[in-house]
N, C-alpha and C positions, 0 to 999 in steps of 0.2 A: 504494500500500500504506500501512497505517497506519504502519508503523515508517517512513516516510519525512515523518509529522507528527506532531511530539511536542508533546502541551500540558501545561504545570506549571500546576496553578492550586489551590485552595482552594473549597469549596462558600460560604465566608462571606468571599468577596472579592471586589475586581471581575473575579474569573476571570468571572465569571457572564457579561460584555460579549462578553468573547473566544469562550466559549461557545457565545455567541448569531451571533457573527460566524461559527464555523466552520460550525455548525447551517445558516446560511442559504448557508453557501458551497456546503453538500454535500458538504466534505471527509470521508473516512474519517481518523480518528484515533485515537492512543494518548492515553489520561488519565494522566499522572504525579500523583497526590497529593503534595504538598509541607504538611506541617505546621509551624504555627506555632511558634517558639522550638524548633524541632530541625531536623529537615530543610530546614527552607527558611533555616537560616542554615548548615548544613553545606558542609563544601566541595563535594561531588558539583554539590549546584546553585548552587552561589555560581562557579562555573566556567560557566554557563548565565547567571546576572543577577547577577552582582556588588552588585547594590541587596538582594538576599536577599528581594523582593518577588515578589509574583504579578499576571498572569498571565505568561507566557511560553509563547512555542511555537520550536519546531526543525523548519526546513521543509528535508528535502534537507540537512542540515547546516550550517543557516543559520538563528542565534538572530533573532529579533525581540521585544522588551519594549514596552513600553506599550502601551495598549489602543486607543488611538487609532491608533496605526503598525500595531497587527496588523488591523484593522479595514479600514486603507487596503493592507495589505499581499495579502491576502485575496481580494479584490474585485480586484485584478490578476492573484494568482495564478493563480484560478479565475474565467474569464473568463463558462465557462457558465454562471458561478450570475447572470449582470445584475446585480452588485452597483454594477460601476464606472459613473464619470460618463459622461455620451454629453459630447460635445462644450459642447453647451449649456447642460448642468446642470454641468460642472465648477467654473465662477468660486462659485457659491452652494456648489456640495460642498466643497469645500474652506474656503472663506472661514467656515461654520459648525461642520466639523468643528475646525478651528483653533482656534476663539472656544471652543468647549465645552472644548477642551482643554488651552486657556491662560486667558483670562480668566476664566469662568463657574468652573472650577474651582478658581481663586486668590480668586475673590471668595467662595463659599459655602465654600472649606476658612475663609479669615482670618472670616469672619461668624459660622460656627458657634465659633469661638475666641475669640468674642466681642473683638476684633483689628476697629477701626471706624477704620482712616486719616482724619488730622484731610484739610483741602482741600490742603493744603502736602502729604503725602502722597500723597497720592491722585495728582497729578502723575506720581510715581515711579512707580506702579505700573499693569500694563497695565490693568487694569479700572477704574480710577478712583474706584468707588462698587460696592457692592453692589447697591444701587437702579436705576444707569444697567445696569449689567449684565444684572441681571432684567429689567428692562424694554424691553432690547434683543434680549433671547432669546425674549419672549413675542411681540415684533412677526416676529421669523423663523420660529418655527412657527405665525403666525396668515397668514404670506403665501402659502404655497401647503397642499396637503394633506401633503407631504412636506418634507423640510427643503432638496432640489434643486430640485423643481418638484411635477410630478405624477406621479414614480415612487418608489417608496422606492430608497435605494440604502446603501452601507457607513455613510455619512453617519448615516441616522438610526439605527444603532444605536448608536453612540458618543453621539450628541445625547441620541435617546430613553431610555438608559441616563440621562444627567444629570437627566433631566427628573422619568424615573419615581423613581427615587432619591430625588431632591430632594425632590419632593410626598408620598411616603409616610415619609419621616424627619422632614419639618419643613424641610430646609433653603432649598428653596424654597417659595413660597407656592402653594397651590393656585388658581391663577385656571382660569377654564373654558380658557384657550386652550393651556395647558399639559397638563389634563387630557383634551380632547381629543384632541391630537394624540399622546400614549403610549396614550388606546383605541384610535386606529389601530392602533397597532405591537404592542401588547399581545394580539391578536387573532391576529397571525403565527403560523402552525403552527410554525415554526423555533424562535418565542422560550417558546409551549409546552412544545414537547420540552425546549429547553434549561435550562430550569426544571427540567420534571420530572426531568432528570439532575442535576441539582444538590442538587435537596432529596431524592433518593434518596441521593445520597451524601454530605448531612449527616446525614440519618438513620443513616445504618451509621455514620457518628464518633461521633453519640452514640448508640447501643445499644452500640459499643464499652466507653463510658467505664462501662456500666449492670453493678456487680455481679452475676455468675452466680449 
């Protein structure tokens, strides 16, 4: 039943991931809107994510935050959807879904903050260089068609979120092996629909804000 998967999330957030992950689990689910500077710092959901951030989902009475964990959470739950790793593909699913969600995201949040770690730095920090990082990301989606092997799995929607993201902001650079590998994923009937449920429901916030 849906009232046993609840998702909090934002049409202009990266709920859009989580989305895309229930979309392709085939979960039935409830939508909570949570709004910026009001509800999503109220207590009702700060009882839910204490970070007052989105996405979030309540599976069974059990919260899960980041997008990455619901992504991996997901693809276990829902075993019918073939999201999880088979045996084979697990060391690469994991070892990228990781990198997307530590390094790659520390390296493109500090770059776009224009935040450049001298070499002494860079040390400290798990990504070392924005440059080594991109260029380490571009060789993992240029090695197979998917980011495990040759099947998609939870993996590439967390990755392929990073990638599409990245190259339609600016934050990463457009090379062909980037763009690529999100026309694969971009083509998903799942990632689709979860679009079009997204941008229907920025629409209705803003026709809300639209003087009668």
């Amino acid at each position: 039943m849906a009232d046993d998967l609840i998702f909090y999330t934002h049409p202009q957030s990266r709920g859009r991931i989580a989305r895309w992950a229930l979309e392709e689990a085939g979960a039935a689910y409830e939508t909570q809107l949570v709004d910026y500077g009001t509800t999503m710092k109220g207590g009702d959901y700060l009882s839910v994510n204490p970070m007052g951030k989105v996405p979030a989902i309540v599976h069974n009475g059990h919260v899960v935050t980041e997008c990455a964990a619901i992504c991996a959470y997901l693809a276990e739950a829902f075993p019918e959807a073939g999201l999880a790793p088979t045996a084979d593909e697990r060391a690469d699913y994991y070892r990228w879904l990781f990198f997307a969600a530590g390094p790659v995201e520390q390296a493109v949040t500090n770059n776009h903050a224009q935040f450049v770690p001298s070499p002494e730095q860079g040390r400290m920090f798990g990504y070392g260089s924005y440059d080594a990082t991109v260029d380490v990301l571009e060789k993992a989606v240029s090695a197979h068609p998917y980011i495990a092997g040759d099947r998609f799995t939870a993996a590439d929607i967390y990755v392929g979120s990073a990638v599409g993201w990245g190259t339609m902001f600016g934050t990463l650079p457009k090379r062909q092996a980037f763009l690529d590998y999100f026309a694969r994923l971009s083509s998903r009937e799942a990632y689709q629909r979860a679009g079009a449920k997204d941008d229907a429901l920025a629409a209705e916030l803003e026709a809300a804000k639209t003087p009668a």
